[in-house]
C-alpha positions in Angstrom: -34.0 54.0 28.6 -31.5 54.9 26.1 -34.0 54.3 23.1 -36.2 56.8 25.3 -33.5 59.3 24.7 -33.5 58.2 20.9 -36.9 59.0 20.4 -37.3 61.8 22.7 -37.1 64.8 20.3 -39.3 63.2 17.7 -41.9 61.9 20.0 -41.8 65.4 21.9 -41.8 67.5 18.4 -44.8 65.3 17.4 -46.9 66.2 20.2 -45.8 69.6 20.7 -47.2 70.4 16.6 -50.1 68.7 17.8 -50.6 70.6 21.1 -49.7 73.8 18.5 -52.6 73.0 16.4 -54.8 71.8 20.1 -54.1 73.8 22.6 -56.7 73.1 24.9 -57.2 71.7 28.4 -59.6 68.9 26.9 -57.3 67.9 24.3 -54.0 68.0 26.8 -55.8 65.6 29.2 -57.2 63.6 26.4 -53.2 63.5 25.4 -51.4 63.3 29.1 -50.4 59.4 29.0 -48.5 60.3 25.9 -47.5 63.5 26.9 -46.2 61.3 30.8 -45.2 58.6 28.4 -43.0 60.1 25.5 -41.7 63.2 27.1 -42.1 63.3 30.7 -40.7 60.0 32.1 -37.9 59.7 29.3 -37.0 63.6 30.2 -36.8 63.0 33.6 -34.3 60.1 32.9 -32.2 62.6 31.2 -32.3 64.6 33.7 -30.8 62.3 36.0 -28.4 61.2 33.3 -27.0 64.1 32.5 -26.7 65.3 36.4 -24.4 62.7 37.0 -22.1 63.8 34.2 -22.2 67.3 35.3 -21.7 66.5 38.3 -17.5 65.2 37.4 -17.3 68.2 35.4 -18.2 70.6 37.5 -18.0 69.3 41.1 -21.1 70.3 42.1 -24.4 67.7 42.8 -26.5 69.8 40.1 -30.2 70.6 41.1 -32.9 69.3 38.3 -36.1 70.8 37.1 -38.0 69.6 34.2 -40.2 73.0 33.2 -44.1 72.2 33.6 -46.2 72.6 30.7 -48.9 74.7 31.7 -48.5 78.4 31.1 -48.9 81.3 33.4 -51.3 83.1 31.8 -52.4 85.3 34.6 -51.1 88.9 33.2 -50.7 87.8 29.8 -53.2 88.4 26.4 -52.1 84.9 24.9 -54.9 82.7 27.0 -53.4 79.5 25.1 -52.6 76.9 28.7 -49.6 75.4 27.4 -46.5 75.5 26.4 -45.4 73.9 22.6 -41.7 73.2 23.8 -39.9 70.8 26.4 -37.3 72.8 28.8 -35.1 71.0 30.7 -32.5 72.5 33.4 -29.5 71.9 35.8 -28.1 74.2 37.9 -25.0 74.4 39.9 -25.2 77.9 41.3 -24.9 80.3 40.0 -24.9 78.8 36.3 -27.6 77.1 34.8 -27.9 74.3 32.0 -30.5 74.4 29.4 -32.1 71.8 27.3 -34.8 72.5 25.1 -36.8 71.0 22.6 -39.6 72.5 20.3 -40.9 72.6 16.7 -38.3 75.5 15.8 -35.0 74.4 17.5 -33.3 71.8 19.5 -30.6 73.8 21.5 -28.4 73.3 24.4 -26.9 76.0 26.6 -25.4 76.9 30.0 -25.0 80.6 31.7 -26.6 83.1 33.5 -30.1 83.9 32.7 -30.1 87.3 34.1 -28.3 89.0 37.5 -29.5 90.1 40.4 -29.0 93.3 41.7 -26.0 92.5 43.8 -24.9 89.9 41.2 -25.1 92.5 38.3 -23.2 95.0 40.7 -20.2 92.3 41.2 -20.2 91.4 37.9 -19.7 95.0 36.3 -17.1 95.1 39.3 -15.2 91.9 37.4 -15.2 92.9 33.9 -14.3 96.1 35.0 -10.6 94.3 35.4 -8.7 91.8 34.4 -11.7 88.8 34.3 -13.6 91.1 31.3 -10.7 90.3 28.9 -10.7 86.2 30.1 -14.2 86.5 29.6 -14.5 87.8 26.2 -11.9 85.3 25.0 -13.7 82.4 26.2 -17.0 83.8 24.3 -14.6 84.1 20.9 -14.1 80.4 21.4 -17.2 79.5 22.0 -18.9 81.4 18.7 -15.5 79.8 17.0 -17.2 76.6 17.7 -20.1 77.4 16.5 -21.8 78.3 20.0 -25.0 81.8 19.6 -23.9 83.9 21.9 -26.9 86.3 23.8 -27.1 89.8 22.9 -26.5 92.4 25.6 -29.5 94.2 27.1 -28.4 97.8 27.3 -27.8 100.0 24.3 -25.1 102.0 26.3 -22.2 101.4 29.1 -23.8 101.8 32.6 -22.7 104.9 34.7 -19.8 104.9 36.0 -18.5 103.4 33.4 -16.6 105.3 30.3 -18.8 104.4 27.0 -15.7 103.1 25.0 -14.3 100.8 27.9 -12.6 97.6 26.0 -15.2 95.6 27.9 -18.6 97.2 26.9 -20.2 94.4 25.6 -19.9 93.1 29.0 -21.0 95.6 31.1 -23.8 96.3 28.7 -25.7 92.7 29.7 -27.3 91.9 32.6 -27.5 88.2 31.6 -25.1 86.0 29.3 -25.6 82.6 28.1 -24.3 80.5 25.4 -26.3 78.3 23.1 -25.5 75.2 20.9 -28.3 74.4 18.0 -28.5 70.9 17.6 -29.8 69.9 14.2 -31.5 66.4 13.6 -27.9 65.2 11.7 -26.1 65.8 14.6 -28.0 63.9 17.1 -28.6 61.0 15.1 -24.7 61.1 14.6 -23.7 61.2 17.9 -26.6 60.1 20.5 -28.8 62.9 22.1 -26.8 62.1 25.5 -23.3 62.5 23.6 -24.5 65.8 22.0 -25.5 67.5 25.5 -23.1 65.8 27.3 -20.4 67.3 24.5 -22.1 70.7 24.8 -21.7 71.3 28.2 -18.2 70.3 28.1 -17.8 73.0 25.5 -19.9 75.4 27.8 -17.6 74.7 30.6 -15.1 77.2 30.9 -18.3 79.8 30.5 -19.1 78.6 33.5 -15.9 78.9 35.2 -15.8 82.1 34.1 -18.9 83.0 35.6 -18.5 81.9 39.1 -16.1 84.0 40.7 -18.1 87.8 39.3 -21.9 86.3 40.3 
């Protein structure tokens, strides 16, 4: 399987400009033994792949989900069915892993894709003290090495907050992950398992970060 996880992002980046250019239900069906062939069954191998190696790191049996590709398109104008990228995800609660493939990026990422309403209370709560300045430090390690950090939601500090607190960037989000772009160099270099398997080691202390607030 590993020359499945060789060709993955060039067989899924090849059907995903096609789907771009056929987005259709005819031409997706007409498509699907590729589509199960080239992206789904080597995807779901990584998947399991890459569980087990989180899995040492972290300490945790990580959940798996390989995204669908049909679109919800219920409430939204765009009518298109499909989606023209390949999302992968782990999660050991209350962090998630990210893997995702599409014509414009290759990326790999871990963190909290948003709070919930007691989670965002307890994490205001914890960078309120002495866990906002560990936090920011492992973020300025993380852009150091090259990591995109998210952008905070809010324009302003939350009430009860004061507006220059030395943590505002933190209490400002109600959401924070970190992202490594992979370029086409970089896997070839290294192995598409190596690169995400390196990422999420880098990603790591995020999520240590982030368990005791959320």
């Amino acid at each position: 399987m590993s020359s499945g996880f060789d060709t993955l992002v060039p067989d899924a980046r090849a059907f995903l400009a096609d789907l771009s250019n056929n987005n259709s239900r005819d031409w997706f069906l007409a498509n699907k033994d590729t589509y199960d062939t080239a992206l789904k069954a080597p995807a779901l191998a990584l998947l399991d792949t890459v569980a087990a190696s989180l899995e040492k790191q972290t300490g945790q049996v990580p959940g798996t989900k390989l995204f669908r590709p049909h679109r919800d398109v219920r409430f939204s104008k765009d009518k298109t069915p499909y989606h023209t990228h390949l999302h992968l995800l782990w999660t050991t609660p209350p962090i998630g892993w990210f893997f995702g493939i599409s014509g414009d990026y290759v990326t790999v990422g871990a963190g909290a894709m948003g709070f919930d309403k007691n989670a965002l209370t307890a994490w205001r709560a914890s960078v309120d003290g002495p866990a906002g300045g560990k936090i920011t430090k492992t973020l300025s390690d993380l852009s150091a090495k090259g990591a995109r950090i998210s952008d905070p939601e809010l324009k302003r500090v939350p009430a009860p907050y004061d507006k220059d607190h030395p943590n505002a960037d933190l209490l400002r989000r109600k959401s924070l992950t970190a992202w490594f772009d992979l370029s086409d160099a970089d896997i070839k270099k290294g192995g598409l398992i190596t690169k995400i398997e390196t990422a999420f080691a880098e990603l790591l202390p995020l999520g240590t970060a982030l368990h005791p607030p959320v």
